[in-house]
C-alpha positions, 0 to 999 in steps of 0.5 A: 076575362078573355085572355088565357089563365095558366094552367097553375100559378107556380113558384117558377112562374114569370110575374111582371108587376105593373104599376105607375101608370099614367094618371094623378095616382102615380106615386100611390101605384109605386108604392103599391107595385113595390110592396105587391113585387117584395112580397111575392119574392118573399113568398117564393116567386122568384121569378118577380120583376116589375115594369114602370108603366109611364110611355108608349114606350113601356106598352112595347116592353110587354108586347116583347116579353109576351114574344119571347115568353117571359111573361105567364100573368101581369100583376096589375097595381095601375091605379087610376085613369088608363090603369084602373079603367080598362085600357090597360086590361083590354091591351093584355087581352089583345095580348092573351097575357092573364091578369089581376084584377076585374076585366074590361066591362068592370074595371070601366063600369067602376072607374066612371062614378056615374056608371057605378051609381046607376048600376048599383041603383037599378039593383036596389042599393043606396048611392046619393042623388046627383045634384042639378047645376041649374037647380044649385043655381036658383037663388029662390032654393038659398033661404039663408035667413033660416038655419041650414039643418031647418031648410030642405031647400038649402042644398049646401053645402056640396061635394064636387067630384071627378067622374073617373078619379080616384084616390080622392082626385079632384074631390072639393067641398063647397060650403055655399052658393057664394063659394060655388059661384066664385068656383065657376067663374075661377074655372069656367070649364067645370060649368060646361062639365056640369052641363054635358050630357055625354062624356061628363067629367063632373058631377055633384053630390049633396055633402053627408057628415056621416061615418066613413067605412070601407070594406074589402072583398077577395076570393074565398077558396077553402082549398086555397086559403088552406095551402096558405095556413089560413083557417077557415074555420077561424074566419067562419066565427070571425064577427067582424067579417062575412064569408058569403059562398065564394067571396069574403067581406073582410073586416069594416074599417071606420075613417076618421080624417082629421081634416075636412074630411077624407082627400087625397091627402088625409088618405095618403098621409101618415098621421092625417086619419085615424082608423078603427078596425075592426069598426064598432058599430050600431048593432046590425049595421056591421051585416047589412054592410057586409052584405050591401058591399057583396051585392055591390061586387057581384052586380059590378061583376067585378073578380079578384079583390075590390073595395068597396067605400060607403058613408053611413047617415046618421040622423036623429028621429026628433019627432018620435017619443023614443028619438030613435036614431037612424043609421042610413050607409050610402055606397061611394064607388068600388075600386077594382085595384085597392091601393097595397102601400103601408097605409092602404085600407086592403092589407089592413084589413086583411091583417085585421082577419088574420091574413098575411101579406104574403097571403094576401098576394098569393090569393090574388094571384090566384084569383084570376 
Protein backbone atom coordinates (compact mmCIF):
# COMPACT_ATOMS: atom_id res chain seq x y z
CA UNK A 1 0.00 0.00 0.00
CA UNK A 2 0.89 3.63 -0.58
CA UNK A 3 0.73 4.95 2.87
CA UNK A 4 4.25 4.51 5.21
CA UNK A 5 4.72 1.43 7.35
CA UNK A 6 6.61 2.05 11.00
CA UNK A 7 9.84 1.43 11.28
CA UNK A 8 8.68 -1.56 14.15
CA UNK A 9 5.14 -1.98 15.57
CA UNK A 10 6.38 -1.59 19.41
CA UNK A 11 4.69 -2.33 22.47
CA UNK A 12 4.33 1.60 22.74
CA UNK A 13 3.27 2.23 19.88
CA UNK A 14 -0.61 4.05 19.16
CA UNK A 15 -2.94 1.50 17.68
CA UNK A 16 -6.35 2.99 16.84
CA UNK A 17 -8.86 -0.10 16.37
CA UNK A 18 -11.36 0.87 13.70
CA UNK A 19 -14.81 -0.88 13.70
CA UNK A 20 -18.67 -0.18 13.24
CA UNK A 21 -18.81 1.27 9.85
CA UNK A 22 -21.35 2.08 8.15
CA UNK A 23 -22.81 -0.98 6.22
CA UNK A 24 -25.56 -3.83 7.25
CA UNK A 25 -22.60 -5.47 9.25
CA UNK A 26 -22.31 -2.93 12.02
CA UNK A 27 -22.90 -5.11 14.79
CA UNK A 28 -20.38 -7.94 13.60
CA UNK A 29 -17.54 -5.22 13.18
CA UNK A 30 -18.26 -4.09 17.29
CA UNK A 31 -17.88 -7.56 18.02
CA UNK A 32 -14.93 -7.97 16.05
CA UNK A 33 -13.31 -4.46 16.98
CA UNK A 34 -13.96 -5.20 20.61
CA UNK A 35 -12.25 -8.47 20.85
CA UNK A 36 -8.98 -7.30 18.14
CA UNK A 37 -8.88 -4.03 20.94
CA UNK A 38 -9.01 -6.53 24.46
CA UNK A 39 -6.43 -8.72 22.82
CA UNK A 40 -3.84 -6.21 21.92
CA UNK A 41 -3.90 -4.81 25.45
CA UNK A 42 -3.70 -8.33 26.74
CA UNK A 43 -0.63 -8.50 24.79
CA UNK A 44 0.90 -5.49 25.93
CA UNK A 45 -0.09 -2.75 23.64
CA UNK A 46 -1.13 -0.56 26.03
CA UNK A 47 -1.33 2.18 23.74
CA UNK A 48 -4.96 0.70 22.43
CA UNK A 49 -7.97 2.60 21.73
CA UNK A 50 -10.74 2.24 19.48
CA UNK A 51 -12.90 4.51 17.46
CA UNK A 52 -16.64 3.77 16.30
CA UNK A 53 -16.75 4.56 12.84
CA UNK A 54 -20.39 5.72 12.06
CA UNK A 55 -20.36 9.63 10.63
CA UNK A 56 -18.46 12.05 8.96
CA UNK A 57 -17.91 13.22 12.02
CA UNK A 58 -15.64 10.21 12.98
CA UNK A 59 -13.59 10.64 9.37
CA UNK A 60 -12.53 13.89 11.15
CA UNK A 61 -11.21 12.17 14.61
CA UNK A 62 -8.74 10.33 12.52
CA UNK A 63 -7.70 13.22 10.48
CA UNK A 64 -6.95 14.95 14.31
CA UNK A 65 -5.09 12.17 16.02
CA UNK A 66 -2.92 11.85 12.69
CA UNK A 67 -1.95 15.80 13.29
CA UNK A 68 -1.20 15.59 16.51
CA UNK A 69 0.45 11.99 16.28
CA UNK A 70 -1.41 10.01 17.97
CA UNK A 71 -1.99 7.44 15.63
CA UNK A 72 1.32 4.93 14.24
CA UNK A 73 -1.11 2.15 12.43
CA UNK A 74 -5.30 1.91 12.42
CA UNK A 75 -6.56 -1.78 12.88
CA UNK A 76 -9.12 -2.18 10.31
CA UNK A 77 -12.25 -4.36 11.73
CA UNK A 78 -14.83 -2.34 9.01
CA UNK A 79 -16.71 -4.86 7.59
CA UNK A 80 -18.83 -4.42 5.11
CA UNK A 81 -19.55 -1.65 2.04
CA UNK A 82 -17.28 1.78 2.78
CA UNK A 83 -15.01 -0.43 5.28
CA UNK A 84 -14.11 -3.52 3.41
CA UNK A 85 -14.48 -2.11 -0.11
CA UNK A 86 -11.55 0.37 -0.25
CA UNK A 87 -13.13 3.62 0.90
CA UNK A 88 -11.87 3.49 4.00
CA UNK A 89 -8.35 2.49 2.85
CA UNK A 90 -8.08 5.09 0.22
CA UNK A 91 -8.74 7.72 3.31
CA UNK A 92 -5.92 6.48 5.57
CA UNK A 93 -3.53 6.73 2.36
CA UNK A 94 -4.40 10.05 1.72
CA UNK A 95 -3.51 10.07 5.24
CA UNK A 96 -0.33 8.42 5.15
CA UNK A 97 -1.70 6.54 8.29
CA UNK A 98 -0.58 2.67 7.90
CA UNK A 99 -3.16 0.04 7.97
CA UNK A 100 -4.31 -3.70 8.46
CA UNK A 101 -5.50 -5.58 5.92
CA UNK A 102 -5.39 -5.59 1.71
CA UNK A 103 -4.96 -2.18 0.15
CA UNK A 104 -7.21 -0.23 -2.49
CA UNK A 105 -7.29 -2.30 -5.66
CA UNK A 106 -7.81 -5.66 -3.32
CA UNK A 107 -10.05 -4.67 -0.99
CA UNK A 108 -12.77 -3.35 -4.06
CA UNK A 109 -11.46 -6.42 -6.36
CA UNK A 110 -12.93 -8.68 -3.26
CA UNK A 111 -15.67 -6.87 -2.00
CA UNK A 112 -17.56 -6.83 -5.71
CA UNK A 113 -18.48 -10.59 -6.09
CA UNK A 114 -18.49 -10.07 -10.00
CA UNK A 115 -14.95 -8.70 -9.76
CA UNK A 116 -13.99 -11.53 -7.86
CA UNK A 117 -15.33 -14.14 -9.98
CA UNK A 118 -14.02 -13.01 -13.15
CA UNK A 119 -10.47 -12.48 -11.69
CA UNK A 120 -10.31 -15.43 -10.11
CA UNK A 121 -11.76 -17.30 -13.43
CA UNK A 122 -9.07 -15.78 -15.85
CA UNK A 123 -6.57 -17.56 -13.51
CA UNK A 124 -8.01 -21.09 -14.03
CA UNK A 125 -9.95 -21.29 -10.93
CA UNK A 126 -13.85 -22.78 -10.42
CA UNK A 127 -16.38 -20.00 -9.41
CA UNK A 128 -19.98 -20.67 -10.80
CA UNK A 129 -21.72 -19.47 -13.81
CA UNK A 130 -23.80 -16.30 -13.42
CA UNK A 131 -27.43 -17.04 -14.49
CA UNK A 132 -29.35 -15.08 -16.99
CA UNK A 133 -32.57 -13.14 -15.91
CA UNK A 134 -34.17 -13.63 -19.40
CA UNK A 135 -33.21 -17.03 -19.55
CA UNK A 136 -34.79 -18.05 -15.94
CA UNK A 137 -37.62 -16.30 -17.41
CA UNK A 138 -38.54 -18.44 -20.50
CA UNK A 139 -40.99 -20.80 -19.29
CA UNK A 140 -40.16 -23.30 -22.41
CA UNK A 141 -36.21 -24.14 -19.95
CA UNK A 142 -39.24 -25.12 -16.74
CA UNK A 143 -40.22 -28.73 -17.92
CA UNK A 144 -41.79 -29.40 -14.65
CA UNK A 145 -43.66 -32.58 -15.80
CA UNK A 146 -39.88 -34.05 -15.18
CA UNK A 147 -38.22 -34.67 -11.87
CA UNK A 148 -35.63 -31.84 -11.21
CA UNK A 149 -32.16 -34.01 -10.86
CA UNK A 150 -33.33 -35.63 -14.61
CA UNK A 151 -34.05 -32.02 -16.24
CA UNK A 152 -30.87 -29.87 -17.09
CA UNK A 153 -33.03 -27.04 -18.22
CA UNK A 154 -34.84 -26.61 -14.94
CA UNK A 155 -32.53 -24.04 -13.51
CA UNK A 156 -34.14 -23.87 -10.02
CA UNK A 157 -33.72 -23.80 -7.76
CA UNK A 158 -31.46 -20.13 -7.44
CA UNK A 159 -29.61 -18.01 -5.14
CA UNK A 160 -30.09 -14.31 -5.54
CA UNK A 161 -27.10 -12.33 -4.30
CA UNK A 162 -25.82 -8.65 -3.50
CA UNK A 163 -22.91 -7.83 -5.46
CA UNK A 164 -20.83 -5.91 -2.73
CA UNK A 165 -22.43 -7.55 0.83
CA UNK A 166 -21.04 -9.32 3.00
CA UNK A 167 -21.57 -11.57 6.05
CA UNK A 168 -24.17 -13.38 3.95
CA UNK A 169 -26.22 -9.94 3.12
CA UNK A 170 -29.10 -10.07 1.13
CA UNK A 171 -28.44 -13.53 0.25
CA UNK A 172 -32.27 -15.53 -0.92
CA UNK A 173 -32.80 -18.82 -1.98
CA UNK A 174 -35.52 -19.14 -4.76
CA UNK A 175 -37.01 -22.72 -5.08
CA UNK A 176 -38.78 -21.90 -8.40
CA UNK A 177 -39.90 -19.73 -11.57
CA UNK A 178 -43.39 -19.10 -9.51
CA UNK A 179 -41.57 -18.19 -6.31
CA UNK A 180 -38.77 -15.95 -8.59
CA UNK A 181 -41.74 -14.13 -10.56
CA UNK A 182 -43.58 -13.25 -7.33
CA UNK A 183 -40.10 -11.78 -5.96
CA UNK A 184 -39.91 -9.35 -9.03
CA UNK A 185 -43.29 -7.97 -8.95
CA UNK A 186 -42.81 -7.64 -4.84
CA UNK A 187 -39.65 -5.83 -5.45
CA UNK A 188 -39.62 -4.36 -8.85
CA UNK A 189 -36.16 -3.04 -8.44
CA UNK A 190 -34.34 -6.09 -8.30
CA UNK A 191 -35.62 -6.63 -12.28
CA UNK A 192 -33.97 -3.41 -13.24
CA UNK A 193 -30.47 -4.68 -11.08
CA UNK A 194 -30.51 -7.91 -12.82
CA UNK A 195 -30.55 -6.28 -15.99
CA UNK A 196 -27.60 -3.53 -15.58
CA UNK A 197 -24.76 -3.65 -17.08
CA UNK A 198 -22.81 -1.29 -15.25
CA UNK A 199 -22.96 -0.81 -11.48
CA UNK A 200 -24.93 -4.11 -11.07
CA UNK A 201 -26.02 -4.84 -7.36
CA UNK A 202 -27.69 -8.25 -8.11
CA UNK A 203 -26.82 -11.17 -9.41
CA UNK A 204 -27.57 -14.77 -9.61
CA UNK A 205 -25.99 -18.09 -9.14
CA UNK A 206 -27.29 -21.82 -9.83
CA UNK A 207 -28.16 -23.24 -5.90
CA UNK A 208 -25.38 -26.20 -5.30
CA UNK A 209 -26.20 -28.53 -2.06
CA UNK A 210 -22.83 -29.22 -1.46
CA UNK A 211 -20.43 -29.03 1.47
CA UNK A 212 -19.69 -25.75 2.77
CA UNK A 213 -15.72 -25.06 3.61
CA UNK A 214 -13.57 -22.12 4.44
CA UNK A 215 -10.18 -21.60 5.08
CA UNK A 216 -8.05 -18.67 6.15
CA UNK A 217 -4.98 -17.28 5.00
CA UNK A 218 -2.13 -14.99 7.06
CA UNK A 219 1.68 -14.13 6.65
CA UNK A 220 4.09 -16.57 7.49
CA UNK A 221 7.24 -15.14 8.69
CA UNK A 222 9.34 -17.88 10.40
CA UNK A 223 11.09 -15.08 12.45
CA UNK A 224 7.96 -13.47 13.59
CA UNK A 225 5.94 -16.57 14.59
CA UNK A 226 9.20 -17.38 16.54
CA UNK A 227 9.17 -13.99 18.85
CA UNK A 228 5.63 -15.40 19.32
CA UNK A 229 6.26 -18.92 20.74
CA UNK A 230 4.78 -20.29 17.63
CA UNK A 231 6.53 -23.54 16.15
CA UNK A 232 7.21 -23.65 13.04
CA UNK A 233 8.48 -26.74 12.82
CA UNK A 234 5.17 -28.01 14.50
CA UNK A 235 3.07 -26.07 11.84
CA UNK A 236 5.16 -27.79 9.02
CA UNK A 237 3.73 -31.51 10.01
CA UNK A 238 0.39 -30.11 10.64
CA UNK A 239 -1.75 -32.03 7.90
CA UNK A 240 -4.36 -30.06 8.09
CA UNK A 241 -2.70 -26.93 6.94
CA UNK A 242 -0.45 -25.53 4.22
CA UNK A 243 2.48 -23.54 4.58
CA UNK A 244 3.21 -22.19 1.08
CA UNK A 245 6.91 -19.81 0.88
CA UNK A 246 5.11 -16.82 2.61
CA UNK A 247 1.54 -17.63 3.25
CA UNK A 248 -0.01 -20.22 5.43
CA UNK A 249 -3.49 -21.92 4.86
CA UNK A 250 -4.85 -22.71 8.30
CA UNK A 251 -7.02 -25.45 8.74
CA UNK A 252 -10.54 -26.27 6.62
CA UNK A 253 -13.54 -25.51 8.60
CA UNK A 254 -16.73 -27.72 7.36
CA UNK A 255 -20.14 -25.29 7.86
CA UNK A 256 -23.11 -27.48 8.55
CA UNK A 257 -26.33 -24.85 8.87
CA UNK A 258 -29.11 -26.13 10.49
CA UNK A 259 -31.12 -24.07 8.29
CA UNK A 260 -31.72 -23.76 4.68
CA UNK A 261 -28.46 -23.15 4.31
CA UNK A 262 -25.54 -20.66 5.68
CA UNK A 263 -27.39 -16.75 6.11
CA UNK A 264 -26.61 -14.11 7.92
CA UNK A 265 -28.32 -15.52 10.80
CA UNK A 266 -26.83 -19.10 11.07
CA UNK A 267 -23.29 -17.24 10.60
CA UNK A 268 -23.90 -15.03 13.41
CA UNK A 269 -25.88 -17.27 15.95
CA UNK A 270 -24.57 -19.55 18.56
CA UNK A 271 -26.21 -22.51 18.19
CA UNK A 272 -27.37 -22.21 14.27
CA UNK A 273 -24.03 -24.25 12.58
CA UNK A 274 -22.26 -27.02 13.37
CA UNK A 275 -18.55 -26.74 12.31
CA UNK A 276 -16.14 -29.32 11.94
CA UNK A 277 -12.40 -28.69 12.22
CA UNK A 278 -10.41 -29.36 11.38
CA UNK A 279 -12.49 -31.01 8.09
CA UNK A 280 -12.67 -34.52 7.30
CA UNK A 281 -12.62 -34.96 3.79
CA UNK A 282 -12.32 -37.07 0.82
CA UNK A 283 -8.53 -37.83 0.32
CA UNK A 284 -6.75 -35.02 -1.86
CA UNK A 285 -9.53 -32.76 -1.34
CA UNK A 286 -7.97 -31.20 1.74
CA UNK A 287 -4.59 -30.07 -0.69
CA UNK A 288 -6.37 -29.03 -3.55
CA UNK A 289 -8.23 -26.62 -1.26
CA UNK A 290 -5.31 -25.38 0.08
CA UNK A 291 -3.94 -24.65 -2.53
CA UNK A 292 -6.96 -23.22 -4.94
CA UNK A 293 -7.42 -20.54 -1.60
CA UNK A 294 -3.49 -19.55 -1.84
CA UNK A 295 -3.66 -19.15 -5.55
CA UNK A 296 -7.01 -17.25 -5.20
CA UNK A 297 -5.19 -14.89 -2.61
CA UNK A 298 -2.27 -13.99 -4.60
CA UNK A 299 -4.19 -13.49 -7.64
CA UNK A 300 -6.59 -10.96 -5.67
CA UNK A 301 -3.35 -9.45 -4.59
CA UNK A 302 -4.56 -9.35 -1.62
CA UNK A 303 -2.05 -8.90 2.00
CA UNK A 304 -2.62 -9.38 5.41
CA UNK A 305 -5.23 -12.20 6.69
CA UNK A 306 -8.26 -13.21 4.10
CA UNK A 307 -10.65 -15.88 4.06
CA UNK A 308 -11.33 -17.67 1.49
CA UNK A 309 -15.23 -19.36 1.27
CA UNK A 310 -15.85 -22.38 -1.07
CA UNK A 311 -18.57 -25.20 -1.51
CA UNK A 312 -17.42 -28.48 -2.89
CA UNK A 313 -20.22 -30.39 -5.44
CA UNK A 314 -20.43 -33.73 -4.81
CA UNK A 315 -21.85 -35.61 -7.50
CA UNK A 316 -22.38 -39.41 -8.23
CA UNK A 317 -20.65 -40.94 -11.64
CA UNK A 318 -24.12 -43.06 -12.22
CA UNK A 319 -22.86 -44.15 -15.60
CA UNK A 320 -19.68 -45.61 -14.57
CA UNK A 321 -19.10 -49.31 -13.33
CA UNK A 322 -17.47 -48.43 -10.10
CA UNK A 323 -20.02 -45.19 -9.43
CA UNK A 324 -17.17 -42.89 -8.62
CA UNK A 325 -18.17 -39.90 -6.73
CA UNK A 326 -16.78 -36.87 -7.88
CA UNK A 327 -15.97 -33.89 -5.67
CA UNK A 328 -15.93 -30.50 -7.45
CA UNK A 329 -14.98 -27.16 -4.79
CA UNK A 330 -16.37 -23.79 -6.37
CA UNK A 331 -14.85 -20.64 -4.74
CA UNK A 332 -17.76 -18.25 -3.25
CA UNK A 333 -15.65 -14.94 -2.72
CA UNK A 334 -12.64 -13.56 -0.43
CA UNK A 335 -13.08 -11.63 2.30
CA UNK A 336 -10.32 -9.43 2.85
CA UNK A 337 -11.43 -8.21 7.00
CA UNK A 338 -12.55 -11.96 8.32
CA UNK A 339 -14.89 -11.25 11.22
CA UNK A 340 -12.76 -11.72 14.77
CA UNK A 341 -16.17 -12.14 17.04
CA UNK A 342 -16.23 -15.36 19.46
CA UNK A 343 -17.90 -17.32 16.76
CA UNK A 344 -16.02 -16.30 13.49
CA UNK A 345 -14.22 -18.82 11.08
CA UNK A 346 -10.22 -16.98 11.55
CA UNK A 347 -9.74 -17.26 15.03
CA UNK A 348 -11.25 -20.78 15.23
CA UNK A 349 -8.90 -21.76 12.87
CA UNK A 350 -6.11 -20.15 13.99
CA UNK A 351 -6.72 -21.98 17.33
CA UNK A 352 -7.20 -25.15 15.45
CA UNK A 353 -3.32 -24.65 14.09
CA UNK A 354 -2.28 -23.96 17.57
CA UNK A 355 -2.16 -20.20 17.42
CA UNK A 356 -3.50 -17.90 20.26
CA UNK A 357 -5.52 -14.81 19.94
CA UNK A 358 -2.95 -12.79 21.04
CA UNK A 359 -0.76 -14.11 18.33
CA UNK A 360 -3.15 -13.84 16.12
CA UNK A 361 -3.42 -10.12 16.23
CA UNK A 362 0.08 -9.75 16.72
CA UNK A 363 0.95 -11.29 13.52
CA UNK A 364 -1.72 -9.18 11.73
CA UNK A 365 -0.42 -6.20 12.99
CA UNK A 366 2.76 -7.13 11.58
CA UNK A 367 1.84 -8.00 8.40
CA UNK A 368 1.38 -4.65 6.77
Amino acid sequence: MLSTKPNIISKTSKILVIDEGFSAEKEVALRSGRNVANSLVSAGYKNTDTLHLSSKEDLKKIIELKVINQIDLAVLMTHGRFGEDGCIQGFLELLEIPYTGSNVKASANCMNKLTTKALLKANNLDVFPNLNLEDLLNENDQKKTVPAEQNKNNKFPIILKATAEGSSVGVEKINSLTEFKKKLASEPNIKDELKATTHIKTFIEPYTQGIEVTTSILPYDEELYKQLNLNPEELKKNPNLLIDSDLISLPILKLTPKKEFYDYEAKYTAGLTEFELPAMLPEGLTGKIHRAALKAYRALECSGFARVDFIIEVKNDSETAAHDTKYNPYILELNTLPGMTDTSDLPAQAKSAGIDSQSLIQILINSI
